[in-house]
Each structure stands twice: as C-alpha cells, then as structure tokens.
N, C-alpha and C positions, 0 to 999 in steps of 0.2 A: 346874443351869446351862442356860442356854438354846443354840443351835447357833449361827445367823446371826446374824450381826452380834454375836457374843458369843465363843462356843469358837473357829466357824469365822473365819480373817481375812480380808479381802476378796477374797482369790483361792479362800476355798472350801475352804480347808484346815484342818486343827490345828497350827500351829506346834510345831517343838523341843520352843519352852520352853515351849510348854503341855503337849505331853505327856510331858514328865518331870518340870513341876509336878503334873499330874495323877497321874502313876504315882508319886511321893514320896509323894502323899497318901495312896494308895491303899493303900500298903506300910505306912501308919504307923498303919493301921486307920478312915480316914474313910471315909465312906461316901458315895460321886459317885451322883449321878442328873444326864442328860440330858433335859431337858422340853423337847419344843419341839415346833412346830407341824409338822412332819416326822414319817413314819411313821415306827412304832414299831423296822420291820424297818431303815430308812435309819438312822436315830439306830445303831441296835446294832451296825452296818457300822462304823461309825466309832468306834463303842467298843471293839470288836476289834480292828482295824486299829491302834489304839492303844496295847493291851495294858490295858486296861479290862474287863478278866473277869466283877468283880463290883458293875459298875454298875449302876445301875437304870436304865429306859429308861419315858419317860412321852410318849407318841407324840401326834399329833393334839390340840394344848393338852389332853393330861391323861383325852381320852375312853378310852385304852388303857394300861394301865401294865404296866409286865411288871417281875420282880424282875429281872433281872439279862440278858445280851444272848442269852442263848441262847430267848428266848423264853416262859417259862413265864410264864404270865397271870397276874396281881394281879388288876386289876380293867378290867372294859370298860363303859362307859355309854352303852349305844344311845339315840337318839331312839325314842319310842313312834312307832307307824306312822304315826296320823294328823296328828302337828307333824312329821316330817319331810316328806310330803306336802303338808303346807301350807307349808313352808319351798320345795318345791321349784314349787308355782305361783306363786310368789313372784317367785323366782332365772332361773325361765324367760322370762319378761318382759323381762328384761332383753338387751339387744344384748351379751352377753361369753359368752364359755366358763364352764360351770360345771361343776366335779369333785367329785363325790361319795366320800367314804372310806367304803369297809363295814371289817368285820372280815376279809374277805378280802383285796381289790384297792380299784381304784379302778374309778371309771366316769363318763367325759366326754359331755356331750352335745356336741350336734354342733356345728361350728364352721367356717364354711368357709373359715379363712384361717389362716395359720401365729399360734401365741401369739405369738410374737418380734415380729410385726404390728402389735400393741399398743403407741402411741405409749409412750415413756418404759417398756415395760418390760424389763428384767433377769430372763434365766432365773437360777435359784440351782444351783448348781456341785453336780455329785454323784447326781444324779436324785432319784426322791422311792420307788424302791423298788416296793410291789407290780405287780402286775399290773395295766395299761390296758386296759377294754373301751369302744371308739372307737365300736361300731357304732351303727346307727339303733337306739332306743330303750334306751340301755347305762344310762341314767338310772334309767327304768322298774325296769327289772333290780334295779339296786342298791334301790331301795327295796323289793324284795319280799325283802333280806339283812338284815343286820344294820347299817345306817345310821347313823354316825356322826355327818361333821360334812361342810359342802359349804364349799367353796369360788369363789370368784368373782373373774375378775382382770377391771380395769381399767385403759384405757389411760390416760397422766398428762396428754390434751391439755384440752381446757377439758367435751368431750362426755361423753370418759370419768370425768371429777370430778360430772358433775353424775348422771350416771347411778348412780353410783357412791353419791352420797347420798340420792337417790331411793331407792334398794333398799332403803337403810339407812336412813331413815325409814320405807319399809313395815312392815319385818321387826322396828321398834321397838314395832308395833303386838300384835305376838305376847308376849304374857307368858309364853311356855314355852320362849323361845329365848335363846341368848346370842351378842351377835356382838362381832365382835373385828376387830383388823387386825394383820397383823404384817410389813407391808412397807407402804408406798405402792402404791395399786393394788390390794390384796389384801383381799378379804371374806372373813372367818371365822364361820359361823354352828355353833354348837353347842348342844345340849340345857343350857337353863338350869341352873345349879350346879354346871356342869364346864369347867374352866377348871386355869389352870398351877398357881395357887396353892392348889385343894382338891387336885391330886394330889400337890403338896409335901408337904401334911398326912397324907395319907395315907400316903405310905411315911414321911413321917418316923415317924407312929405304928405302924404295922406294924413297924419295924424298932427301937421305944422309944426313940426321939432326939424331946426335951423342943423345942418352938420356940425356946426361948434360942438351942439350938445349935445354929441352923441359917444356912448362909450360901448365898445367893439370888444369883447374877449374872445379870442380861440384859440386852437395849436397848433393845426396844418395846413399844409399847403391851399387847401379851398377854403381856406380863412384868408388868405392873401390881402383881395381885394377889399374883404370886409374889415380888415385890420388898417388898411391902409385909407379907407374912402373917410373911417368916423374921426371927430377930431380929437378922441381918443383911443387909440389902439392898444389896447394889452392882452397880449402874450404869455401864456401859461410857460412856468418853468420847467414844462415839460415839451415844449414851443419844439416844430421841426424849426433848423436855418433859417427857412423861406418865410416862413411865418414869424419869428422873431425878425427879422430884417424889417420886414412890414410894420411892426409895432412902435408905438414910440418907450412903452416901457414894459418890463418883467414883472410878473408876477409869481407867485409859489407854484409848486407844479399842482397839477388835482388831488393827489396823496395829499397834500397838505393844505387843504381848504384855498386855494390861489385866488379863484372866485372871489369865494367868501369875504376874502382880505381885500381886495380888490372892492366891490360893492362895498364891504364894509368903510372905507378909507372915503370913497366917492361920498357916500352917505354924510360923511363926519367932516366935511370938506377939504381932506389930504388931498385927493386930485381933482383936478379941473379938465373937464374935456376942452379942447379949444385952446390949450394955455400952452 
C-alpha cells in the first residue's frame, strides 16, 4: 500500500479504521508492506506507531526495501556513479530545489527561498526522516554515497509547469533512468527498473506469495505499475487518471476510510485478488 493520498488521510495521519483494519489483517497472518516514495525510516515510524511490527517497508518507490520496520535490509538499488551524475547536470539547471536520497540522509542543493515559496505547493505532514545536509556543495557529497533517487519540486504557476516539463523531457533523453511523479509539482528520477511495482514483486517473492494474491492500493501516478503488476489493484477514490486506469477497481477516497473499506471487504471475502 502506498502512504499519501492512500494509508495516510488528508491531514497526514492513519485513521482508527485503518489501523485496526490494518492490525486485523495482520493478526490473521497477511502480510502488509508500505511502498511509497517516502524514506524507508518515515514509512517504518508509521508502521510502529501503528502496531505494524511485521510490515515490510519499501522506501523511495522501491530503491530501498527492508523486511520488516526495524530496519534489516532486503534489497537497495543505487544508481551507478555516472547516470546519477548525469541525472544531477540535469536537475541542476533547473530554477527548483533538488534532494538527493543516499543510503544514509538526504542532501539539498542550495535554494534560496523557503520550499513552502513554491506557488501551489503543500508540504506533506510527518517529515520525510533521515538526516538533511543543506550545506554548499551537499549534492556533491551525496553523490560520492550511495545515491539513490533525486527529487525536484515545482511550483504549480504556469513557469513552474513548463520548467517542470522541460527537465522531464531532458531526463527522457537518458535510457538508464526512470522518472516518476507522485504529487503535482514533484519529479521522481530513479535508476531504470526500480520502481513501486518491481519491489512488490520482490517481497512478494521473497516471502512465497503467488501475484494472484496480491492486493495493491495507491493514488498516483508511481502507483502505476504497482496497481497494475498485483492481481488486485485498488485505486483510491481520490485515484489521479493514470492510476485509476491501472486498477482493476475503486475504492473511497482517504477522507473517507477507502483503505479501510478496502482491507476490510478483502478480510470478510468481498474481494478476491486474482478473480
């Protein structure tokens, strides 16, 4: 399941009834993963706080997976040196803030004005976890770690849209990258073939659970693949186009427990993954 606009509801949180849908399932031996484009460490906060012990946690669409929230590593998929390198002459061009995820922290280049500055955008509730290095050349840095996946916000006025497609046109020019969006405003570049829906596969196969029986909730666009790979895809009623197209059915939006209902229904045998 994905976080925003999915688990979490519009104020940021896990509702009740999600997490006592959650913790029924959990008790009844399913097996919950949180994929979402949030570090690995934030996702795990929340699966605690929940009483989610033996979740899986698949961070940065899918670059970092860990079995379970305490942290032990599955799998990490760096960018090789020189595509992330090339991703970040890229990224740097561009008029926005760009954040780099290593294996460690994070690392922002420089920026000289508050993010919240950014015509139309919404921080996301909760923080995003590791450690920020802010300084002059924190970019640098990260790329001499273990380099994941970079992000890029833009603002929603007409400059920030076209800048916005500009990069993303460049960076379509890279056959070794994968980009994504998973809000309005927000660039996702990751290491080609990593993405929400190969780390679905992955723990499902790690942990011998057939794709029949897999049920897949998100909203957006980097829900796609992971909507589309499990043999149940559901779609928050709050679903961009691209993500409900991927689904095979709707659910409520996160205002209104959609999860919840969802897990609930699977639990009580209303849906069948696979059918």
């Amino acid at each position: 399941m994905d976080m925003d606009g999915t688990l979490l509801n519009p104020w940021g949180e896990i509702s009740p009834r999600s997490a006592a849908a959650l913790r029924r399932a959990q008790a009844a031996g399913v097996r919950l993963a949180i994929i979402s484009g949030r570090s690995p460490g934030n996702c795990a906060r929340f699966a605690l706080e929940t009483g989610l012990v033996s979740c899986g946690i698949a961070g940065l669409n899918g670059t970092q997976v860990w079995e379970t929230p305490n942290g032990r590593e599955l799998f990490c998929s760096a960018y090789p040196p020189d595509v992330a390198r090339a991703c970040w002459r890229v990224l740097r061009q561009a008029d926005c803030p760009v954040t780099l995820y290593t294996r460690n922290g994070q690392c922002r280049s420089q920026w000289p004005y508050p993010v919240d500055a950014l015509p139309g955008y919404r921080k996301r509730a909760g923080g995003d976890g590791p450690a920020m290095d802010e300084e002059p050349g924190a970019i640098s840095r990260g790329l001499a770690q273990t380099p994941l996946k970079f992000v890029s916000l833009f603002g929603q006025d007409a400059a920030g849209r076209g800048r916005h497609a500009a990069v993303r046109a460049a960076l379509a020019w890279m056959p070794e990258v994968w980009v994504t969006t998973s809000a309005p405003g927000v660039l996702e570049v990751m290491q080609l073939g990593i993405g929400k829906g190969q780390a679905l596969a992955r723990l499902a196969a790690h942990w011998g659970i057939a794709q029949r029986e897999v049920m897949a909730l998100g909203d957006y666009d980097n829900d796609v693949e992971m909507l589309a790979w499990a043999g149940l895809g559901v779609a928050m009623g709050n679903a961009s186009p691209a993500a409900r197209r991927a689904a095979r059915i709707v659910t409520a939006t996160n205002a209104q427990d959609g999860l919840a209902q969802a897990v609930e229904q699977a639990l009580n045998g209303e849906l069948y993954a696979g059918v």
